[in-house]
N, C-alpha and C positions, 0 to 999 in steps of 0.2 A: 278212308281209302284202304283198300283191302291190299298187304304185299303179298308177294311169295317167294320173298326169304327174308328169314328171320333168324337172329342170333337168339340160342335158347338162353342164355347168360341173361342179357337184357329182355327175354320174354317174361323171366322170374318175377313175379308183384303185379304185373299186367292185371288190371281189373278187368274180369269177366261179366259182359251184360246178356241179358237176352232180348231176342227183337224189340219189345216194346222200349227199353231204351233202362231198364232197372238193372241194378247190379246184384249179380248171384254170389261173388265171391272173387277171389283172387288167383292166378298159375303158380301155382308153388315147383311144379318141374312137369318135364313132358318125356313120355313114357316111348321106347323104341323095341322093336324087337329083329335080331341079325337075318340074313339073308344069304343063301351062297354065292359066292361071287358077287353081290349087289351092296348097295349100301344099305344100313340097316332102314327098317321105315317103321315111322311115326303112326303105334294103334292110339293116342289118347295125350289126355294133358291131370294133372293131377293138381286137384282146384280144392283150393278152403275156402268152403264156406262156413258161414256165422256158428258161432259153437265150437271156433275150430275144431270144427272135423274137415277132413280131407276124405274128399271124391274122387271119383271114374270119371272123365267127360270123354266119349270116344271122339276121336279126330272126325269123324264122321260128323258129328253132331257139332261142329267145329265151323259158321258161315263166313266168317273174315276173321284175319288178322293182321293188323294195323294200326298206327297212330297209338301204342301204345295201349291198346284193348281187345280183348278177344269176343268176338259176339258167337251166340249158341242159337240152336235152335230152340229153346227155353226149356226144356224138357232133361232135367236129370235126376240119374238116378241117385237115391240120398243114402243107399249105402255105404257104410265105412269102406275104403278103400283098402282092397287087400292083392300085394305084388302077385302076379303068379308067375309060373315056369318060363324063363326064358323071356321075360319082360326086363329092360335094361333103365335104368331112370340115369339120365343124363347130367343133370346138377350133380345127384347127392351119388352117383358113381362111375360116370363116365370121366367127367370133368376131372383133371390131375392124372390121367392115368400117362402112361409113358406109351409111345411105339417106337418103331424102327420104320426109319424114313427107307422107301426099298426103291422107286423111283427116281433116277440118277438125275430127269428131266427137271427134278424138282431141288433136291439136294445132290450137289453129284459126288459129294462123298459121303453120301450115307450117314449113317446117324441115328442119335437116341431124339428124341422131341417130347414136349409135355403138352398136353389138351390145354387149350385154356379155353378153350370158345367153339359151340357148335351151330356152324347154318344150318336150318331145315328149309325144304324147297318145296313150294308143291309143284309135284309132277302129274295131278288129274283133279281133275272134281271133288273135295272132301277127303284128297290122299298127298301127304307127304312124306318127304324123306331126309335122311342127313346128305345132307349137298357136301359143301367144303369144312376143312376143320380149321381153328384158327391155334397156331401151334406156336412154340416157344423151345428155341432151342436150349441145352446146356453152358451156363456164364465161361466166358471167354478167360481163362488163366493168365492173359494176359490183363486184363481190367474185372477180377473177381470182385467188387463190389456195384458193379451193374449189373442189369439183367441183361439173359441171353438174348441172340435176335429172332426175332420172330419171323413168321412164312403160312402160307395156307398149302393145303393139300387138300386133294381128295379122297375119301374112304379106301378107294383101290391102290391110293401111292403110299400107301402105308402099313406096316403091321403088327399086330394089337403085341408088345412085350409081356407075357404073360409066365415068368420063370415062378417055378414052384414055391410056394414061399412067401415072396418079396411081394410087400405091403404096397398100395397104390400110394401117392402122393397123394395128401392131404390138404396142399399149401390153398390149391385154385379153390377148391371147395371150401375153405374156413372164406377167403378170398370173397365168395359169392353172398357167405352169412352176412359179411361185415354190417351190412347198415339195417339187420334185422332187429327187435324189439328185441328183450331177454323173451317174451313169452313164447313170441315167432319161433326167434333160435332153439327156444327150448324144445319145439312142435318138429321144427326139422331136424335137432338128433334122433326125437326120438320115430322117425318115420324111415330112419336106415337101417338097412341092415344091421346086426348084433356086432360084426365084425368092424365095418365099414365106422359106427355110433364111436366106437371105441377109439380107433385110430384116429378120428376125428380131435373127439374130446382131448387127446392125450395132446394133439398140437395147439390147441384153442391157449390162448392166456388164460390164466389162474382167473380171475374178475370176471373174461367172458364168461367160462365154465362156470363158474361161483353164480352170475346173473342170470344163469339158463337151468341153472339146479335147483333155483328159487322156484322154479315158476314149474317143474316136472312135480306128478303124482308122488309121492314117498314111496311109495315101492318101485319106479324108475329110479329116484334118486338113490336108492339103497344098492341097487344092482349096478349102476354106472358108478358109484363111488366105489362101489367092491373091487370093481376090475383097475382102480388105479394104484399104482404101488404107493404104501401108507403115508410115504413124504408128501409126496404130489396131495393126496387126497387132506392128507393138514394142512398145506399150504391153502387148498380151494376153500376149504373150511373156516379160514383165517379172512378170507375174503367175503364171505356170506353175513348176512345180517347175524349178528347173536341170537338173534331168535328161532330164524331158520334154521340157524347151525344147529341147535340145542332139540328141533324139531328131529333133525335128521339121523344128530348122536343116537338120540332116544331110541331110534328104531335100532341101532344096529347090536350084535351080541357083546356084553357087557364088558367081554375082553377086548374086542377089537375098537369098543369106545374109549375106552379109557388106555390104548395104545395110539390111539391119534390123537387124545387130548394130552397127553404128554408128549408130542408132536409139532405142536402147534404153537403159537405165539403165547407166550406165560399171560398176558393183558386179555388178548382174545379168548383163549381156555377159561383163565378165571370168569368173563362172563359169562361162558357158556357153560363152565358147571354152577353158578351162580343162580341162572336158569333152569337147570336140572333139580335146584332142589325144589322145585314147587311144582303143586299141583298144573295138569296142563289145563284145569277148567276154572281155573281163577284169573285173578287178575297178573297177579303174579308170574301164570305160564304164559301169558298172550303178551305183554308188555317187553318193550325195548330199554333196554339198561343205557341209552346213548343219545336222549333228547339232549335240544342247545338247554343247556341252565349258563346262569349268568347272576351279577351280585344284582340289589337293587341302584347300585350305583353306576351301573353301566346306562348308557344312552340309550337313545333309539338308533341312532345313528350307527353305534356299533352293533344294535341286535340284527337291523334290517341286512349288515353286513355280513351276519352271519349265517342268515336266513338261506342269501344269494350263491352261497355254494354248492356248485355244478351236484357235487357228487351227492349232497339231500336229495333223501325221499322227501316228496311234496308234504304226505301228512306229518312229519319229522319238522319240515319247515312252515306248518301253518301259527307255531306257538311256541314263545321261548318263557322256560320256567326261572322265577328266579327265588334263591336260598339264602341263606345265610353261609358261609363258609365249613366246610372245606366242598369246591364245584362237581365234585366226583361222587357217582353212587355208590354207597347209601350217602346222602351229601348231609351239609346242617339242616337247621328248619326249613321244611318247604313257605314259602311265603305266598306262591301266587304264578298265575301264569298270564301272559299277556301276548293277546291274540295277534297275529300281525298286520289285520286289517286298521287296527287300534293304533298299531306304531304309525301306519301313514297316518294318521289324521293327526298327529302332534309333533313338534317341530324338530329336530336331528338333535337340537340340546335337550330334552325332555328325558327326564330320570327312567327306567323302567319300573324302580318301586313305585312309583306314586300311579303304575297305569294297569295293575295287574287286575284280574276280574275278580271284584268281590263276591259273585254267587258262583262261582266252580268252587265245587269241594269237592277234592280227592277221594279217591276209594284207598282202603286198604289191600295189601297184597293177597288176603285171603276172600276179597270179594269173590263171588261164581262169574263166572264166565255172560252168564244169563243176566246180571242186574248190572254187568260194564256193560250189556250191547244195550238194555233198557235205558239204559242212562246215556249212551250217544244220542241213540235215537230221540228221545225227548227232548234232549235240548241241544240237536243240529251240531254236536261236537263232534270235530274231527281227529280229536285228540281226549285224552283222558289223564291225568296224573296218579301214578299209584303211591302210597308212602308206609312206612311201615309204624310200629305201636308206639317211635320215639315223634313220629311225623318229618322225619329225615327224606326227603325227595327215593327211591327205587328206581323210577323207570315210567314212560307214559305206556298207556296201550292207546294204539292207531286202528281207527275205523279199516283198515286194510288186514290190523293183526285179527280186528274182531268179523268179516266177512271170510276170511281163511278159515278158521273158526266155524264159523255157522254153516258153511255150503259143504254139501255131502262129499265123501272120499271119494269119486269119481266125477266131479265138476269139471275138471281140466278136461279129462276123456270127452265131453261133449255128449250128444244122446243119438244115439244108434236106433233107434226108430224112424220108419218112412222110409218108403223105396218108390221111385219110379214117380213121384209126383212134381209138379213144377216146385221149383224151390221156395216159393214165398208161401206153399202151403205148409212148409213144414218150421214153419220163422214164429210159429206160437205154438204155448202149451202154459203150461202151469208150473212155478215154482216148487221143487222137489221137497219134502220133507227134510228141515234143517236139522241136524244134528255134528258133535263133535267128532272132529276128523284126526286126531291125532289117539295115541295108544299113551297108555302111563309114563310117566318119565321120574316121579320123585321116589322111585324105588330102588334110583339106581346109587 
C-alpha cells in the first residue's frame, strides 16, 4: 500500500526494491531543495547500494512509498552521489536545526523549536513535498530534566533561525544514527558536509566515534581525528582496538603521535606503542595484544563465560589461549588454544588444559603478513596465535586483521564504475588486486 505521508526520520533504512520485487539497496536520507514562499520539495532520495556506495534516485523514479519499502522504477543511475547547489538533505542537515515559531495560531507566544521529524507529502504524480514538521520545544525550567513539549507546524508557520555563526544542534541527528552498524555510521559521517561531519563527531560518545573510526579509509580517519582537540582525540583512541589505534597513530606526524600517546591511558598507549614497533607486514603488525588467555586450570565453564561478553569481537571470541603464568602479554608459555566449538562438546567441569588443539602451531611475530593469511586459509582458522623467540603468548592475529590487510586502500570507498544501468548489472566483477593497505609504522 502505497502512502502519501511519510516521516523522513522513519523513511531512513527503508529497503528499496524494483518492480520485479528484488532489492537495490537501502534510503539513507532524502534530498530537498527550498522554494519562495512554498515549502521546500522533494527532487530525490539518497539510496546505498551493495558496495556501499551511495546514489541519486530521483523522486521521479520513485513508484510507491509504504509499509516500510520504497519501490523504483528499476532503473538507476550507479554513479557515486555528489550534493549539488542548493540541494538540502534532511537527516544528515535539516533534522536539529532550530526555528522561530512566527504563527501565534500555533504557538501564541512564539518561540525557539528544534526539528525532530519531517513529513513529506505527495502533492502530484512522482512529486512531493515537506508537509508538516514535527517539533520540540525548549525543557521547561520548571522540570529541567524532561524533555520539552512537542507540536507540529507547517513550513510557512515557522522560521529557519539562521544567526551568523551559531552551530546547528546535533542531538536529533546522532539521535537518528543510533541503531546504525559502526560501518553504517561510519558511511553517514562521512557523507556530510566537512562542517556538519565535525559538529557531529564532536557530540557522538567516545566508543561510538571510536566504532565509526574503525571502519572509515585512513585518510578520513586522519582528517576527522585532526579536527578534534588532542584530549578528545586520546580519549577516542583509548577506545579503539589496539590495532586500529596503532594503525591510525602510524599515519599521523611523529609529533602529533606521540602528543596523543602521552595523552592516553598509560595501559592502552603501552599497547599501542607496543604495536608500533613491528613491522606492519608481519604478524606482529596485524595481531591483537588482547585475546581471552586463561590458565590450563580454568574450566569450560568459565572460558564459555568469557567468551559470552557483549563487548567481544566475534573472531576474539572464537578461541581461548591458555599459558602458563603471568596471563598478560607477553605472558608465560603459550601452551595451546582451544576452539569454542570444542568447549561445547565437553562438560562445564572439564579442564581447558587437557582440550587445547594439538595441530595449531603458532607463528612467530616476524612471520610476513603473506604466510599468516596462507595459514588461515589452509586450515579454516579464524584466529591465529603469535609468540615471540621465548614462546611467551603476544597476541592472535584475526581473519578480520588479516582481510583489512589484503583488500586494497580504497575497499571501503566502493567502485565508482557503471552509470545508468539496472542495478543488478552492476552487482558483479572481479576481485581487485590484493595488496598491503597500511604505510610503515616501525620507524617511528
Amino acid at each position: 500500500m502505497s502512502a502519501t505521508r511519510v516521516f523522513v526520520a522513519r523513511l531512513a533504512g527503508c529497503s528499496v526494491f524494483d518492480p520485479a520485487g528484488d532489492k537495490v539497496g537501502k534510503v539513507r536520507d532524502v534530498l530537498v531543495v527550498y522554494r519562495k514562499a512554498e515549502s521546500p520539495t522533494v527532487v530525490g532520495l539518497l539510496v546505498e547500494i551493495p558496495g556501499k556506495r551511495r546514489v541519486f534516485v530521483s523522486i521521479g523514479r520513485v513508484t510507491s512509498i509504504g509499509s516500510g519499502q520504497v519501490i523504483t522504477t528499476g532503473i538507476i543511475n550507479l554513479r557515486r552521489f555528489e550534493q549539488r547547489g542548493g540541494e538540502v538533505r534532511v537527516i544528515a542537515e535539516l533534522l536539529g536545526r532550530t526555528v522561530l515559531l512566527r504563527d501565534r495560531s500555533v504557538a501564541p507566544q512564539g518561540g525557539e523549536a528544534t526539528i525532530e521529524d519531517v513529513a513529506i507529502e505527495q502533492v502530484a504524480p512522482g512529486e512531493w513535498a515537506v508537509g508538516e514538521l514535527f517539533l520540540r520545544r525548549p525543557r521547561n525550567s520548571a522540570t529541567p530534566f524532561s524533555k520539552g513539549p512537542t507540536l507540529f507546524a507547517t513550513w510557512g508557520q515557522v522560521t529557519e533561525k539562521t544567526a551568523k555563526g551559531e552551530p546547528q544542534s546535533a542531538e536529533q541527528l546522532i539521535a537518528t544514527y543510533s541503531d546504525l552498524l559502526p560501518a553504517d555510521l561510519a558511511h553517514a559521517l562521512l557523507d556530510l558536509p566537512a562542517d556538519r561531519r565535525i559538529e557531529v563527531a564532536s557530540e557522538l560518545p567516545d566508543e561510538r566515534l571510536a566504532d565509526a573510526l574503525e571502519e572509515m579509509p585512513e585518510d578520513d580517519q586522519v582528517r576527522l581525528l585532526g579536527r578534534l582537540d588532542d584530549e578528545r582525540a586520546a580519549e577516542v583512541l583509548d577506545r579503539m582496538e589496539p590495532d586500529d589505534a596503532a594503525d591510525l597513530v602510524a599515519q599521523l606526524p611523529e609529533e602529533k603521535a606521540e602528543a596523543l600517546l602521552e595523552l592516553m591511558q598509560p595501559e592502552e598507549a603501552e599497547d599501542v606503542r607496543f604495536l608500533l614497533s613491528y613491522d606492519p607486514d608481519t604478524a606482529g603488525g596485524l595481531m591483537t595484544p588482547e585475546p581471552i588467555i586463561v590458565s590450563g586450570d580454568a574450566t569450560v565453564a568459565e572460558g564459555l563465560a568469557l567468551i559470552r561478553r557483549h563487548e567481544l569481537a566475534p573472531a576474539i571470541g572464537a578461541a581461548i589461549c591458555v599459558t602458563l603464568p603471568p596471563y598478560e602479554p607477553p605472558t608465560g608459555r603459550f601452551l595451546g588454544m582451544v576452539h569454542f566449538q570444542r568447549m561445547l562438546r565437553y562438560p562445564p567441569h572439564e579442564r581447558l588444559g587437557t582440550l587445547v588443539d594439538p595441530a595449531l602451531e603458532p607463528v612467530r611475530a616476524d612471520t610476513s603478513a603473506a604466510e599468516v593469511s596462507r595459514i588461515l586459509a589452509s586450515y579454516d582458522l579464524v584466529s591465529l596465535p603469535v609468540v615471540d623467540e621465548s614462546h611467551r603468548l603476544l597476541g592472535v592475529v584475526t581473519i578480520d586483521d588479516v582481510l583489512d590487510y589484503l583488500l586494497p586502500d580504497d575497499w571501503r570507498k566502493g567502485d565508482d564504475d557503471g552509470a545508468g544501468y539496472p542495478v543488478s548489472s552492476a552487482m558483479t566483477g572481479t576481485i581487485p588486486t590484493v595488496r598491503g593497505r597500511r604505510g610503515p609504522r616501525g620507524a617511528r
